[in-house]
C-alpha positions as CSV (number, residue, x, y, z in Angstrom):
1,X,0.0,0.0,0.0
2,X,0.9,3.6,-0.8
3,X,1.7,5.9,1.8
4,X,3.1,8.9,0.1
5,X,3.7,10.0,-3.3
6,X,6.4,12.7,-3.7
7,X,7.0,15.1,-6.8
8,X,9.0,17.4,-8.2
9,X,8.9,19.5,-11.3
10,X,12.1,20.9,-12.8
11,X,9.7,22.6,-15.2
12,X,7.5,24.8,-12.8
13,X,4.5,22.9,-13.6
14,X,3.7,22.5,-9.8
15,X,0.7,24.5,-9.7
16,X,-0.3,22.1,-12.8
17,X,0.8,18.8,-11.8
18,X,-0.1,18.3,-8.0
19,X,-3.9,19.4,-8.5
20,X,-4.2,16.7,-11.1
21,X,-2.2,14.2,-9.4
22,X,-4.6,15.1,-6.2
23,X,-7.4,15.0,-8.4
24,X,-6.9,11.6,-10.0
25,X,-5.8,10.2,-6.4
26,X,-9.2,11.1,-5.1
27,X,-11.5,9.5,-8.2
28,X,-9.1,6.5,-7.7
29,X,-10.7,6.4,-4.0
30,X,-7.2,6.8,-3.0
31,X,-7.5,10.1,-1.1
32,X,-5.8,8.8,2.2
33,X,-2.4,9.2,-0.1
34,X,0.2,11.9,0.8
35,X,1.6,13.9,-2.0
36,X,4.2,15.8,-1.1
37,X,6.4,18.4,-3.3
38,X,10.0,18.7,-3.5
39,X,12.1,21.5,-5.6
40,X,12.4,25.0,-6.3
41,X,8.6,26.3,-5.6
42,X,8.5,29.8,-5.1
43,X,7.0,30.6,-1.7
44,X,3.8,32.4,-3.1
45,X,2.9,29.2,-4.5
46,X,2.5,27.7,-1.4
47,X,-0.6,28.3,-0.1
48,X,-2.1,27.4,-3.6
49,X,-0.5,24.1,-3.2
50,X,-1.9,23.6,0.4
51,X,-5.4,24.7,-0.6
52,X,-5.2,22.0,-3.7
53,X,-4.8,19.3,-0.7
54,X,-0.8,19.0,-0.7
55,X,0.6,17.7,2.6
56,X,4.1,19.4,2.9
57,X,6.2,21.0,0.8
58,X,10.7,20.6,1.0
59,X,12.6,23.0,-0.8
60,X,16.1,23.7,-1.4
61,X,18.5,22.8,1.6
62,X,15.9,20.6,3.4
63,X,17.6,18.7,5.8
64,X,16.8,15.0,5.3
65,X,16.2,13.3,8.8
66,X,13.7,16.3,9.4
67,X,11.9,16.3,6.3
68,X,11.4,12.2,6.7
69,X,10.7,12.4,10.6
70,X,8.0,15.0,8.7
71,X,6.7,12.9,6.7
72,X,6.3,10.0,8.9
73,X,4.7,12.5,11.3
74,X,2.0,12.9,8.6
75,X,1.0,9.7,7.8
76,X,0.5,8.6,11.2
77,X,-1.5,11.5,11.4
78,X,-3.5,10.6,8.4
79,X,-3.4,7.2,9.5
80,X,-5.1,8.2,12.9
């Protein structure tokens, strides 16, 4: 079973991508699914990406153990 499902675009299509990738997860039935966005967003883009139902967003520099203590953080709250 799928917990999370990170992306990253290299081509600025975040405001694109993780609606539809949210949008397809939920007619799937498969809203209890993380996604998660990784890369260069700019930060006025975040809130759109939080209001289109993305769970956390790492940018630049993220420090690895936080950003996966995070993560796990989130699904056991989803989980719950």
């Amino acid at each position: 079973d799928v917990h999370v499902v990170g992306i990253s675009s290299q081509a600025a299509g975040h405001k694109t991508l993780a609606p539809k990738l949210i949008a397809a997860l939920r007619a799937a039935g498969a809203e209890d699914i993380l996604v998660i966005c990784g890369g260069v967003i700019p930060a006025q883009d975040h809130k759109f990406l939080k209001d289109a139902g993305v769970a956390a967003i790492f940018g630049p520099g993220t420090n690895i153990p936080v950003a996966a203590s995070d993560i796990l953080r989130l699904i056991r709250e989803r989980r719950a």
